[in-house]
N, C-alpha and C positions, 0 to 999 in steps of 0.2 A: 493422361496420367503419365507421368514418369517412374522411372522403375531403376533405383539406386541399389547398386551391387555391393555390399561390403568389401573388406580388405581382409584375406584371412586373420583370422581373429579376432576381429573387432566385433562379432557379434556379443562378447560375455554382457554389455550393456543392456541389450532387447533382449539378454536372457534374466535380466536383472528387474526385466519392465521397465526402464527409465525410457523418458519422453523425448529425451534429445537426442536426434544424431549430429554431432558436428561432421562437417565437411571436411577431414583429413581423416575419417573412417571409411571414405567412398572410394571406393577406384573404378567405378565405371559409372557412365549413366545412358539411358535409353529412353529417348520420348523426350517431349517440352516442357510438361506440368503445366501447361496452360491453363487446365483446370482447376491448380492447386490442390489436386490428389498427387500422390506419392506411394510407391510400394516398396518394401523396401528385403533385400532376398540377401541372402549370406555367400560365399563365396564358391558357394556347389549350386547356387541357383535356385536355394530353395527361400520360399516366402517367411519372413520372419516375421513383418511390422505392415501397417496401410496407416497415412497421417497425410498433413498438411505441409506443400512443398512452398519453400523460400530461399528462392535462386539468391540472391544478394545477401541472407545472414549464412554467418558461421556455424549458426545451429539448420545445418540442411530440411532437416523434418520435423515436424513436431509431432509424436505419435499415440494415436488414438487408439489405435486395437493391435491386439498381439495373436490374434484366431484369425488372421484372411478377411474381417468384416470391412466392407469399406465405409468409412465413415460419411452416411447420408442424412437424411431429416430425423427418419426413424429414431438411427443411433444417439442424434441430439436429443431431440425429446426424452427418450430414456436420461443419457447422462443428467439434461435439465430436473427431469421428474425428480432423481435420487438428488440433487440438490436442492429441491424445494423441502422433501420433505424432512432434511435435516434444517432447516433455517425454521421450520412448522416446530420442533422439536425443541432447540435452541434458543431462540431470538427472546428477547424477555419483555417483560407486557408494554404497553403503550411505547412500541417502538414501531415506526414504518421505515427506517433508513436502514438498511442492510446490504449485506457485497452476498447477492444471491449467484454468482457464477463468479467463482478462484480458481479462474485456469488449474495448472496441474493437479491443485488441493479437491481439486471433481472431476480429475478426469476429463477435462477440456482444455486441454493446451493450448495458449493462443488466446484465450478466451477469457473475457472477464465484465460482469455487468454488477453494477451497482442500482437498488430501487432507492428512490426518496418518492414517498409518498404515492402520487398516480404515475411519477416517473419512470421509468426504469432509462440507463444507459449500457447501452452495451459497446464494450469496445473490442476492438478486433487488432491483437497486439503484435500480427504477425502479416509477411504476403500474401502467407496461403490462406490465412482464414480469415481474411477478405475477399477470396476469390467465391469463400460459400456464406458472403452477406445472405444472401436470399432468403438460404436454407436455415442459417441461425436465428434470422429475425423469428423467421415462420413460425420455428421451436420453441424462442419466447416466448413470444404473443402465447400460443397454443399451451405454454404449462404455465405462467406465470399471467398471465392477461393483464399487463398494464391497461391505463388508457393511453400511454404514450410511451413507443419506444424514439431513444436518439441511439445513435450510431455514431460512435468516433472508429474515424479507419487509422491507427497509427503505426501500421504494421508493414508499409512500402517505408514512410520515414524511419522509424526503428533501424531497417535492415540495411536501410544504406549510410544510416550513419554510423553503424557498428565499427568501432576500430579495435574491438579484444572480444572474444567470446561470451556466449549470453549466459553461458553458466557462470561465469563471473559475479553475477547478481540476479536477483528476481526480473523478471519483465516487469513489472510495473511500476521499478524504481529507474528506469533506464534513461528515460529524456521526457519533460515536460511537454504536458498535451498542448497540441492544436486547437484551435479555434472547434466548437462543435459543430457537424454537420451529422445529417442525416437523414431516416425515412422514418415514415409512420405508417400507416393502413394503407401503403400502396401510393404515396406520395411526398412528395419532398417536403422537410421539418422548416420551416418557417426560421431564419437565424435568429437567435432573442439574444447576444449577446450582453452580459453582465445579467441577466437574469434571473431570480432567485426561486428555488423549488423548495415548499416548504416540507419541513417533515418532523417527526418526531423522535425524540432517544430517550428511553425512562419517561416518558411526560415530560420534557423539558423538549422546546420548542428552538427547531434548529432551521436554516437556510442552505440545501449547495447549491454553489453555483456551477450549473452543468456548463454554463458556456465558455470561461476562461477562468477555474479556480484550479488547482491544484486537484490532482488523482479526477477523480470523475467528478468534482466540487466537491468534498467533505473528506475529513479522515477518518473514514467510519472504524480504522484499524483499532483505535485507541478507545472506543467504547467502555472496556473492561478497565482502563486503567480512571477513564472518569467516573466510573462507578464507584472504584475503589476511594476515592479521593474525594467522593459528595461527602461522606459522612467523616473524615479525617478533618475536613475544612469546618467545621462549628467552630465561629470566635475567635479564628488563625487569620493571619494575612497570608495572602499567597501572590508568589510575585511567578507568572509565565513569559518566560523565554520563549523565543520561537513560534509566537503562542500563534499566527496565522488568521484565522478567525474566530478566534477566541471562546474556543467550546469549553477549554477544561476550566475557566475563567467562572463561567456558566454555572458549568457543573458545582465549584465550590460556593460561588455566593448561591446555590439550591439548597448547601447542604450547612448556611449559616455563616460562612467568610465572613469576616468583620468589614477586608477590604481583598482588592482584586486587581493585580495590575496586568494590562496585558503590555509586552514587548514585542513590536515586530517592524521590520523592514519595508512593507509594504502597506500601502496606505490604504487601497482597496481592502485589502484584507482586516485592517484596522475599521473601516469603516459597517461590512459585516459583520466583525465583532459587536461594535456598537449597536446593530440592528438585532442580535441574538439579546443583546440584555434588553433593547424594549420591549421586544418581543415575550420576554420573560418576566417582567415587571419589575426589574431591577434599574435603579436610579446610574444615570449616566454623569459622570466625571472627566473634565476632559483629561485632567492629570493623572486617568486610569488607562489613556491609552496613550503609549508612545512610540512613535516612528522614530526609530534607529538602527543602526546597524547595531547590532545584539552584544557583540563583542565589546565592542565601546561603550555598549552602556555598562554590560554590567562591568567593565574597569572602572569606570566610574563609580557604583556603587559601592565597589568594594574599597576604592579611597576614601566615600565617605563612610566606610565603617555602618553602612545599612547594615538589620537582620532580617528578615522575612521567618516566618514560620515553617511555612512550605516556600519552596524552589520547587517548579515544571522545565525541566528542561530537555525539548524535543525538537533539536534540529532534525533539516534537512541531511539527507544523504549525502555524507562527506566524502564516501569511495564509489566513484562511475565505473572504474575499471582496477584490474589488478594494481597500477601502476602508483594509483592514488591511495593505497595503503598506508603506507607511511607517514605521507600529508593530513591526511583522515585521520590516522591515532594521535598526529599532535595535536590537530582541532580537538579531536574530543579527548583529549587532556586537558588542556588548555581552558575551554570552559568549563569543564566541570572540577578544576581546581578553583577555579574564580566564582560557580553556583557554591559549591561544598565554603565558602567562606563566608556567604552571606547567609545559609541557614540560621537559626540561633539555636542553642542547647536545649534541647528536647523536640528538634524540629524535624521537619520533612523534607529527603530530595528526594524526586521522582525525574530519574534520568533516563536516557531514549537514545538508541541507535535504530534507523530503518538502512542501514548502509547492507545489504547481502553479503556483500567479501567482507565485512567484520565480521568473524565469528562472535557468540554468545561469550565464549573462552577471555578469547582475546580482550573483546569487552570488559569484560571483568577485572582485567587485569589491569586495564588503562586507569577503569576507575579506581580503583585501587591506586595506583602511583598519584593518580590528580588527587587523592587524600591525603597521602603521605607531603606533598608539597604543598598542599594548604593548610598542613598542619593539624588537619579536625578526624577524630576518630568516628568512622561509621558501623551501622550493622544493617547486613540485608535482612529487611524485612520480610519480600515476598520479590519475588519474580513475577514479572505479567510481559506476554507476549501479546500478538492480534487477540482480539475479537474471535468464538469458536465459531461466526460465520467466513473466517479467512482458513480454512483447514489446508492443513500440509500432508501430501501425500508423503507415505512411506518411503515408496521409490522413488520421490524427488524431494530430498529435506533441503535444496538448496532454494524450495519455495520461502520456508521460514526465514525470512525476514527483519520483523520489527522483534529489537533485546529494551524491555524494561526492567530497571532496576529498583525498589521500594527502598530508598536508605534512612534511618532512623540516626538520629545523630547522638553519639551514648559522652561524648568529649569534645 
């Protein structure tokens, strides 16, 4: 275990309970962390925090307990327990795809596991809590009983490729996964790449793909906004940006879409879309699925003067670091002045930042100006953020992440 001295005064954060120590709060340190424990003591010596140590990020610790407890099997189990039984609580019927461990948002920093169906993955988003594979697997298994865990370790890559601090953004919006690897009952997981685990959301029949899709393969974040938007879609077209694998696509021809286009860049991911609608019983078109660059298409559309009913528009994460701010607010101007054009009068956008350094605020505002230059008058509808299995803790709201917007078009 290592044993990080704060800097006078740098304890008001662990007295705040926030989970992060960056490494320009430390002025001393004592021990290796080999084991990826961590203690962390204030500038009289005395114990303040016990967490997960990672020598190579900025964020020094990630912390677990603020009473001396050192975070062991036990500790997990508990933390896991208190998260199953809000997902028991929450989750709503005929669903088996859920994010049953939200690092900070439970109280497991570091930590993050998604179930599809008999799946579960857990991913270890940090050095240090990777150092206690063992003990997290164990906890799993023991409160959630998959019949299969996988293990992504992306928590040595993470830390060394940090070039700005982690508070900058959620961990799990930071760099694209790895190849899946991992253990199961005491053995190595077999590789399935491109593999598909099936599961459910509302009765509506979904695939991720644990092996090489985006997040743990599915974006279970957005659950809540496809909800919202099954029953909005009776007899509407809806044209999806960004659309990936094509759930909210899904979701609208469930809730009676006349038609459904999905948009995206990647072809794999196009191809999974198509597999969710047969999956579904919905008739495949091939001019409902298009590979492009997103941007380009919809300039395109918007020459030919299209209107769609509904616009989904959910890009990828425009801001990685501070620096990308500015770049980021023109992106998401830029398209959501060119969505806002193609709605038609009485229609729908459902717009999406998962960007962390955008605030909710700023959000707002952007869209707001992409309105004003597209000339179309809107009104917020509703706000929808994650899915209430993504929870944000209090003492870390820079977990919240994904800003959705419900725009109704009134001009």
């Amino acid at each position: 275990m290592i044993r990080l001295k704060l800097k006078p005064g740098r304890e008001v954060s662990l007295a705040r309970r926030h989970p992060w120590l960056f490494s320009g709060a430390v002025a001393s340190q004592e021990g290796d962390g080999a084991d990826g424990h961590a203690e962390i003591v204030d500038s009289d010596g005395e114990p303040r925090a016990r967490g997960s140590y990672s020598p190579r990020s900025q964020i020094l610790a990630r912390l677990w307990t603020f009473d001396g407890r050192a975070p062991d099997t036990a500790l997990f189990r508990e933390r896991f327990e208190a998260a199953r039984r809000l997902r028991a609580a929450i989750l709503p019927p005929e669903t088996s795809g859920f994010r049953a461990i939200n690092s900070e948002g439970d109280l497991c920093p570091g930590v993050l596991m998604d179930v599809y169906g008999e799946t579960a993955v857990l991913e270890l988003l940090t050095e240090g809590t990777e150092k206690w594979e063992a003990d997290l697997t164990a906890a799993a298994r023991d409160v959630f009983s998959p019949p299969e865990i996988r293990v992504r370790r992306t928590g040595t890559r993470r830390d060394a490729g940090e070039g700005q601090p982690r508070r900058q953004a959620p961990p799990q919006e930071q760099l694209p996964l790895p190849s899946a690897e991992g253990r199961g009952e005491g053995a190595p997981i077999r590789e399935t790449r491109g593999s598909l685990i099936p599961f459910t959301e509302n009765g509506l029949r979904f695939f991720a793909d644990v092996s090489s899709g985006q997040k743990t393969g599915f974006f279970l974040d957005q659950r809540d906004n496809r909800a919202r938007l099954r029953p909005l879609a009776q007899g509407r077209t809806v044209l999806n940006l960004f659309a990936y694998s094509g759930a909210f696509s899904v979701a609208a021809l469930a809730g009676g879409a006349a038609r459904a286009v999905d948009v995206d860049s990647s072809e794999p991911a196009l191809t999974i879309a198509r597999e969710h609608r047969r999956a579904n019983g919905f008739p495949l078109e091939d001019a409902d699925f298009v590979r492009a660059d997103v941007f380009e298409d919809v300039r395109r559309r918007v020459q030919a003067r299209e209107q769609w009913d509904i616009v989904v528009c959910d890009p990828p994460a425009f801001a990685k670091k501070r620096g990308d701010v500015d770049r980021a607010a023109r992106a998401y101007k830029d398209v959501n002045r060119l969505a806002m054009s193609l709605v038609a009068p009485g229609g729908w956008l459902l717009t999406c930042s998962c960007s962390g350094l955008v605030s909710a605020d700023l959000f707002q505002k952007i869209v707001f100006s992409a309105g004003r230059e597209a000339d179309r008058s809107f009104a917020i509808a509703a706000r929808q953020g994650a899915a209430a299995d993504h929870p944000v803790s209090l003492d870390c709201p820079e977990g919240e992440y994904l800003k959705g917007l419900w725009l109704w078009r009134t001009a």
